[in-house]
Each structure stands twice: as structure tokens, then as C-alpha cells.
C-alpha positions as CSV (number, residue, x, y, z in Angstrom):
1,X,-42.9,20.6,37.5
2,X,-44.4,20.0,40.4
3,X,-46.0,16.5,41.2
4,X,-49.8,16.6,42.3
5,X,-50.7,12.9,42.7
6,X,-49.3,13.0,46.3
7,X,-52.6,15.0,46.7
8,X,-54.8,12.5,47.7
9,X,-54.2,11.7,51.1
10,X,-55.2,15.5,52.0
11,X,-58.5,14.8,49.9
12,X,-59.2,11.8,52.5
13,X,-57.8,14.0,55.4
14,X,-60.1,17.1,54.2
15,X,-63.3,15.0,53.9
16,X,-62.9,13.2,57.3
17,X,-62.0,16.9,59.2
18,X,-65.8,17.9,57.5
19,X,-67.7,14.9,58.6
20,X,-66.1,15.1,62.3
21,X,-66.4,19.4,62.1
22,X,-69.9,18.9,61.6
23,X,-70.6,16.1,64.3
24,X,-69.1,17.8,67.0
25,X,-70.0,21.2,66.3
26,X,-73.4,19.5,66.3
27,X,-72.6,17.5,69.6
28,X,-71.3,20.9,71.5
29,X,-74.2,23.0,69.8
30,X,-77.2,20.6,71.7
31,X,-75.2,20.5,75.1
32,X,-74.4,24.2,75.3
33,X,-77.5,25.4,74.2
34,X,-79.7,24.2,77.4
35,X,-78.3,27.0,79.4
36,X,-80.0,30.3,78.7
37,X,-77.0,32.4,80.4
38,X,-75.2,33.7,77.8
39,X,-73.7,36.6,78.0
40,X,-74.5,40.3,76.0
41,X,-73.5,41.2,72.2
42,X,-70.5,42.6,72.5
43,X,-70.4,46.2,73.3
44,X,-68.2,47.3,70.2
45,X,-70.9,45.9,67.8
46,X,-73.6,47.8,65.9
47,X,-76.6,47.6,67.2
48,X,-77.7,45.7,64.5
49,X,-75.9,42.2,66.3
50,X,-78.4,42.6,69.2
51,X,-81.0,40.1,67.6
52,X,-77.5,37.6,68.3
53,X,-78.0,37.8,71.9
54,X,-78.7,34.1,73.6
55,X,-76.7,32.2,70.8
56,X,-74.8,30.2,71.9
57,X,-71.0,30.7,72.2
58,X,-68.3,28.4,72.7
59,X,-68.7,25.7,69.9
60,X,-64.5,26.0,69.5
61,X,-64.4,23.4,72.0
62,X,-65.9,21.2,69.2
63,X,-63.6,22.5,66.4
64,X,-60.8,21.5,68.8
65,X,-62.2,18.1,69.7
66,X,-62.8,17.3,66.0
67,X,-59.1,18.2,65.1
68,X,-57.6,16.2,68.4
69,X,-59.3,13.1,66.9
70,X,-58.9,13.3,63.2
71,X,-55.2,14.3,64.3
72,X,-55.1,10.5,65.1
73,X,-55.9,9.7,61.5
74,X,-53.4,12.3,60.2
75,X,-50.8,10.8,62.3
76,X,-51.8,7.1,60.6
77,X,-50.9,8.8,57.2
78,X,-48.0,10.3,58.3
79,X,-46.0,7.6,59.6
80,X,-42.5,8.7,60.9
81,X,-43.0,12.2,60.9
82,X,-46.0,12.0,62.9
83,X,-44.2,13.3,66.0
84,X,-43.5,17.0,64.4
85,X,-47.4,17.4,64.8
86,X,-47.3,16.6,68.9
87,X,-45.8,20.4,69.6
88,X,-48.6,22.0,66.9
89,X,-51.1,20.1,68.7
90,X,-49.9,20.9,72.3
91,X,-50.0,24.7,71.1
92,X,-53.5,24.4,70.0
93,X,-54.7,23.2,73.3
94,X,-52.9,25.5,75.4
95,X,-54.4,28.5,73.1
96,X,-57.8,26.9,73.5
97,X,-57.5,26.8,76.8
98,X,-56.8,30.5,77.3
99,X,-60.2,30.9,75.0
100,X,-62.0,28.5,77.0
101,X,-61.1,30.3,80.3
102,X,-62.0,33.7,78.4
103,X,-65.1,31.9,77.4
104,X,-65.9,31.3,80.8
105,X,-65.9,34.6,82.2
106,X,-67.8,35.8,80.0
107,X,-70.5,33.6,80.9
108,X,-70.3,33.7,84.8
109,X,-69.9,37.4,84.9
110,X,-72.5,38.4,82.1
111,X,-70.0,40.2,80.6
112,X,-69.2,40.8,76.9
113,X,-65.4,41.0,78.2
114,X,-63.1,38.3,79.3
115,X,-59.3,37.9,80.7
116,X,-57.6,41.4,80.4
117,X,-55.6,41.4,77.1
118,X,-52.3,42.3,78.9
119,X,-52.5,38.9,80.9
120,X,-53.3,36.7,78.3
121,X,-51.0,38.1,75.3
122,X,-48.2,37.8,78.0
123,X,-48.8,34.3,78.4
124,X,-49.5,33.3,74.6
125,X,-45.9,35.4,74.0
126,X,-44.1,33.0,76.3
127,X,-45.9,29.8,74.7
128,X,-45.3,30.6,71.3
129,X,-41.5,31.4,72.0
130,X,-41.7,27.9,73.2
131,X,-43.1,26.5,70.3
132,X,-40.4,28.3,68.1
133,X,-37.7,27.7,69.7
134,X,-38.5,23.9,69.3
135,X,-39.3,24.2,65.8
136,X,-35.9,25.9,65.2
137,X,-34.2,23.7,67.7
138,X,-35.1,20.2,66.3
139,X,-37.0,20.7,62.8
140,X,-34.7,20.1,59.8
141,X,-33.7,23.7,58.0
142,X,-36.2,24.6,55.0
143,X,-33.9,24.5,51.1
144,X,-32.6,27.6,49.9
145,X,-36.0,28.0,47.7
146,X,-38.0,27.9,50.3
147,X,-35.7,30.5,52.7
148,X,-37.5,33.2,50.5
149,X,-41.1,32.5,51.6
150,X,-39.9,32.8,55.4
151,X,-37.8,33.4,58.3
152,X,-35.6,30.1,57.5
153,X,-32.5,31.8,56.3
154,X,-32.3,34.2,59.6
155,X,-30.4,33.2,62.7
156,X,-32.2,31.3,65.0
157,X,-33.1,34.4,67.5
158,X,-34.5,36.0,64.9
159,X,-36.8,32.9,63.9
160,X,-37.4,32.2,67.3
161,X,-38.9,36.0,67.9
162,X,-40.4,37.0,64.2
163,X,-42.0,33.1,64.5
164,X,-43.8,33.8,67.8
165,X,-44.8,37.3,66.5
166,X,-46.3,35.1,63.5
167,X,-48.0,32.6,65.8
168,X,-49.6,35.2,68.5
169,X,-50.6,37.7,65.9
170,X,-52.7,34.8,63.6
171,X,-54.3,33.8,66.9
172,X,-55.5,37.2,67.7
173,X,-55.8,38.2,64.3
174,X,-58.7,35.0,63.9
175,X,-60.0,36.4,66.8
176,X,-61.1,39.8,65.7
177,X,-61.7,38.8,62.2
178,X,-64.2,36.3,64.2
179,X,-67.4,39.1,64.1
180,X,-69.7,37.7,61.7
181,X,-71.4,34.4,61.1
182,X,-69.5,32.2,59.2
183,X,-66.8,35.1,58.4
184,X,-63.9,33.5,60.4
185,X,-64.7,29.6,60.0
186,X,-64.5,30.3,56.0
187,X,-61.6,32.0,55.8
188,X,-59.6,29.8,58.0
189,X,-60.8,26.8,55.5
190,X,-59.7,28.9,52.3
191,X,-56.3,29.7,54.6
192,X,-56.0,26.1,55.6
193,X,-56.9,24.4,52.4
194,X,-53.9,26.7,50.8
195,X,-51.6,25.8,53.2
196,X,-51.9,22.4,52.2
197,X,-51.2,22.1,49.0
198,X,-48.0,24.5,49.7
199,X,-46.8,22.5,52.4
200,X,-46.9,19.4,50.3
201,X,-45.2,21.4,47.4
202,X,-42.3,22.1,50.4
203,X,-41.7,18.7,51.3
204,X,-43.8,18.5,54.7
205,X,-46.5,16.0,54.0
206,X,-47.5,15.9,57.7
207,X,-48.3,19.7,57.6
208,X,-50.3,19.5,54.6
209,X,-52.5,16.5,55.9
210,X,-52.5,18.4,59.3
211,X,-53.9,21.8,57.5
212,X,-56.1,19.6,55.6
213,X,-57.9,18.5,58.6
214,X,-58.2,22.3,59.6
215,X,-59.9,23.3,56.8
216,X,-62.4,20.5,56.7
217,X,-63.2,20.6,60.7
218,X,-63.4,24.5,59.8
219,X,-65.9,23.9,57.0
220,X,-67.9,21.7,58.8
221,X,-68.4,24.1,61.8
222,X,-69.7,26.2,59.1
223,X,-72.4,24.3,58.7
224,X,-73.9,25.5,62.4
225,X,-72.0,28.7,61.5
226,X,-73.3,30.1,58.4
227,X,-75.7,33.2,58.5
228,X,-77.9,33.1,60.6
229,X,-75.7,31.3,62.8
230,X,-76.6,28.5,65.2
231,X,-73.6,28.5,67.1
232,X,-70.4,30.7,67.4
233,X,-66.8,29.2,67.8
234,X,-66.3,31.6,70.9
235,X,-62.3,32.7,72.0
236,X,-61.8,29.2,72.1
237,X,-62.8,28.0,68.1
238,X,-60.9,31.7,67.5
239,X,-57.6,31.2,69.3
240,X,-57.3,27.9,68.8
241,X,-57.9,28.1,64.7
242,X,-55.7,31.2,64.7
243,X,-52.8,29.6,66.5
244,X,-52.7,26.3,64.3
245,X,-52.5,28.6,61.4
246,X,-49.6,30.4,62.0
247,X,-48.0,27.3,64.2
248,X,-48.3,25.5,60.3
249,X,-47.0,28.5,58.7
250,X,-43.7,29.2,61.1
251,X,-43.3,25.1,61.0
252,X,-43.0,25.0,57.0
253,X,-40.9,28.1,57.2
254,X,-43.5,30.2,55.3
255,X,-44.3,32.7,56.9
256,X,-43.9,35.9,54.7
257,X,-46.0,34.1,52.2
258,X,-48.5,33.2,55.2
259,X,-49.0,36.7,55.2
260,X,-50.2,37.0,52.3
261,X,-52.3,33.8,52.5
262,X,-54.2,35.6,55.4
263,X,-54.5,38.9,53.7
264,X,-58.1,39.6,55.3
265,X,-56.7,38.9,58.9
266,X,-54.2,40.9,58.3
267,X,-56.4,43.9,57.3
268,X,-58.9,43.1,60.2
269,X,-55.9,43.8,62.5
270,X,-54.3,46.5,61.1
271,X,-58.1,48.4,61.1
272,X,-58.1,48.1,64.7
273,X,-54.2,48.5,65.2
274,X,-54.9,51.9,62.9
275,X,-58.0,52.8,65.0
276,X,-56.2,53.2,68.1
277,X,-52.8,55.0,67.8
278,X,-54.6,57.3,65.7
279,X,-57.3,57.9,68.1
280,X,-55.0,58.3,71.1
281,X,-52.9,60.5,68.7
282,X,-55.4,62.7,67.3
283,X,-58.9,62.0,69.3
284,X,-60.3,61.0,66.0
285,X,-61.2,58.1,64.1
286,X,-60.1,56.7,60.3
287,X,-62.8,54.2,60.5
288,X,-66.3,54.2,62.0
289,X,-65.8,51.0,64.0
290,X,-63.4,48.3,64.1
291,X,-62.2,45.6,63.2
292,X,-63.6,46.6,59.5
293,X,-66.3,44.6,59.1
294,X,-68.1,46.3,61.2
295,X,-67.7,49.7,59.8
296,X,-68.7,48.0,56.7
297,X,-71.9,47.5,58.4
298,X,-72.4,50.6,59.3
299,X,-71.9,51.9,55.7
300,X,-75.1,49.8,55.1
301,X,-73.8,46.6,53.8
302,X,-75.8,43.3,54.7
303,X,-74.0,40.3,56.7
304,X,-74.0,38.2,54.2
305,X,-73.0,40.6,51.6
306,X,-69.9,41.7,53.9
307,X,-68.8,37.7,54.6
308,X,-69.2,36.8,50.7
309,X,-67.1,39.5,49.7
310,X,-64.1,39.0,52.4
311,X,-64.0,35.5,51.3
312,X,-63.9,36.1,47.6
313,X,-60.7,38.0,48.9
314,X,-59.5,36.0,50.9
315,X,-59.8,32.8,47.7
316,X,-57.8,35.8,45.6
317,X,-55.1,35.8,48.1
318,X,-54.8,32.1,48.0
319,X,-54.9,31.8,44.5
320,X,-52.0,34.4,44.8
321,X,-50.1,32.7,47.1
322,X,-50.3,29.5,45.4
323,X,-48.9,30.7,42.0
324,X,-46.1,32.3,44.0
325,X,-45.3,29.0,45.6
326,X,-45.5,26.9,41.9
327,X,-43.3,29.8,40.3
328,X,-40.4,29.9,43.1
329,X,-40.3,26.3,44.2
């Protein structure tokens, strides 16, 4: 059976990343929102999103604050293992840096574009192999019932490339899925907050506390977040959340079941992955607009409507994934 009572720690962990997600969410919020330039609703919304424009963007940079400082807690708690968390951390801020210098365009060009994709996929590609390769390099192997959630059993070229497909494509995947107030920021905590209790079930205590933390600070920025929202995270909140995720999930070597646990990133990208070659294919579309969501609106469906649902989903999948984990481990 699996012991529960080394739970508590993550309870501590979870309650500390709300109160500091909703301080500096709060902090960013009231410094960003003096300037009046920011830039258009995104082109490739309905024109429902217009009433958006002038909100602020960019409150990641509080989500990733909030995590940098808790993580000093975390690594209290963790003791020796504490140093496993320094290359998950050093991801994070290189991803939120990419955000914050899309951010930035965005705002001095009055544009609803930033960096050109090619650029900065190529760079988060050659990151993440970095990240992977360290991982595999100097992170003990998973046991054999674990190998079944993940990439652990495979040789280490394999880990090293399926792992940074993992870690780029939650990053981007966050991203998209990052369309609707409070939409991304809740799912991330119902992602996070399962991750938790399955890395503790896999013997990685520091992971858990660490995704702990995520899913409060996520929670918290929800708070700003939540329809109508007061802030949005920005490429920054997005990238940054996104690439912690999957970092967690390659780290604990469970990433198949990852997969599952973000089953409404996953369809957000494949909508738009869909979209395309069968546009360029055909000249026609499957879906009215893309990522999903947004088609969703189109169909008629209220904000709020649309974000309650996905979540539901998105609890379903991480009630899923957590009986898988009790039954195999």
C-alpha cells in the first residue's frame, strides 16, 4: 500500500506557493498596470476578446518570482536532494526569459506577435537537450515499475531526445492552451498538484514539494486571473509554467503518464497541429479557429462555461493518472 503521511510537507509547500502566487501576482499586477501601452488582442482571437484590450500582460514574471523564492523553502524541506532542483530551476528561468523577451516586443512594437517561432523553438530545443542530458547523465535510474510510466528503460539518446520533445512541447503546449482567463493557471495547478502526489509515490520527495509549490503559486495567480481577468501571465507565466511541468515529468521519469496528466494541453496542441497540415493539405479547415477553445467560442459557448468544463477534464485526467500510478507502483 502506499504510505500517505509523507504528504504533509507538500500541504505546507502548497499553502506557502498560494500565499506568495497571490502577493506577487498582486505586486507585478500594480507596477505593470501604470503603463497604458499594451499591445492589441491577438489577431487569431474572436472578436469577442476585444473588450481584453489594455489588460495587462506579463504577470509571469510574478509566477516566476513567487516560485524562485518559495523554491528556497522547498530546498529547506528537501535537504540533500536539494541540488536536483538547481537544473529545473535554471530551465525555468531561461524559458521565462525567452517569454519575457517575447513579452517585450510585443509591447514596444504594438504588436500582437513576438520572436519568430523558428528562432525561439530552436533555442528552447537546444536547452532542453541540455537539461536532459543532465538528468540522464547524473540523476539515479527510475525502478523497473516506474520504467513503464516513462522513457527510463530506453537508452540514454533516446531519453535525452523523447525528454526534450517532452519539455519543449509542455512549454508551448501551456502557451497556446493560455487563451482564456484563468484557463491555463488552473490547469497547470490540477497538473502540478497531480504530479505531486505521484512523485512522492516514485520516491522523489523534492519533485513533489517542488510541483507543490507550482500548483499553489499557479492558484494563487488565479486569483488576479480568474474571469474577468485582472492580469494575464503573458509568454513569460506560459513558458515558464509549461517548461517546469514537463522538466518535473522527464526528471521523475514519467513522462508517458505526464501525457496523460495534461490531456487538455495535449488536445489544445494537437487542434492547432491538425489545423495546419490539413489546411496546407487541403485549403480547408477541421475546426473553426484554433487552439479549440476558441472554436468553442465561436460555437456560442460563454468563457466561463468553456474554462469550467476543460478543467473538469483536466481533474478527470488527474484522477486517471493517479489510479494508474497507485495500481502499477
Amino acid at each position: 500500500m502506499i504510505d500517505w503521511s509523507n504528504l504533509g510537507p507538500t500541504e505546507l509547500v502548497f499553502c506557502l506557493g498560494l500565499l506568495v502566487g497571490v502577493i506577487f501576482t498582486d505586486i507585478v499586477r500594480r507596477i505593470i498596470a501604470r503603463g497604458n501601452r499594451w499591445p492589441q488582442v491577438r489577431e487569431d482571437t474572436p472578436d469577442s476578446h476585444q473588450h481584453k484590450r489594455g489588460t495587462p500582460s506579463m504577470g509571469g514574471i510574478g509566477i516566476v518570482v513567487a516560485i524562485l523564492l518559495g523554491a528556497v523553502v522547498v530546498g529547506m524541506l528537501a535537504g540533500s536532494s536539494a541540488g536536483r532542483l538547481v537544473p529545473l530551476l535554471g530551465l525555468m528561468v531561461v524559458f521565462a526569459g525567452l517569454g519575457i523577451a517575447d513579452d517585450y516586443r510585443k509591447l514596444v512594437h504594438q504588436t500582437s506577435t513576438g520572436l519568430k517561432a523558428r528562432y525561439r523553438i530552436s533555442i528552447e530545443f537546444v536547452v532542453a537537450a541540455a537539461f536532459t542530458w543532465v538528468i540522464v547523465a547524473a540523476w539515479p535510474s527510475t525502478t523497473n515499475d516506474v520504467a513503464v510510466l516513462g522513457f527510463s528503460g530506453l537508452p540514454a539518446i533516446a531519453r535525452i531526445i523523447l525528454g526534450a520533445l517532452v519539455v519543449v512541447g509542455s512549454a508551448n503546449a501551456v502557451n497556446l492552451t493560455d487563451g482564456l482567463d484563468g484557463l491555463a493557471a488552473g490547469l497547470v495547478a490540477l497538473c502540478a498538484g497531480s504530479l505531486a502526489v505521484i512523485c512522492w509515490v516514485v520516491g522523489r520527495p523534492e519533485l513533489a514539494l517542488l510541483s507543490a509549490l507550482v500548483a499553489g503559486v499557479s492558484a494563487g495567480f488565479l486569483w488576479f486571473n480568474a474571469h474577468p481577468a485582472r492580469i494575464f501571465m503573458g509568454d513569460v507565466g506560459s513558458l515558464a509554467l509549461g517548461v517546469v511541468l514537463g522538466g518535473i515529468a522527464v526528471a521523475a521519469g514519467v513522462e508517458l503518464l505526464f501525457a496523460l496528466l495534461a490531456a487538455v494541453f495535449v488536445l489544445e496542441t494537437l487542434s492547432v497541429i491538425i489545423q495546419v497540415v490539413w489546411f496546407q493539405t487541403t485549403g480547408q479547415r477541421v475546426f473553426l479557429m484554433t487552439p479549440f477553445h476558441h472554436g468553442l467560442e465561436l460555437r456560442g459557448w460563454a468563457e466561463p462555461q468553456i474554462v469550467t468544463r476543460l478543467w473538469l477534464i483536466g481533474a478527470v485526467a488527474a484522477a486517471v493518472g493517479l489510479s494508474i500510478v497507485a495500481a502499477v507502483v
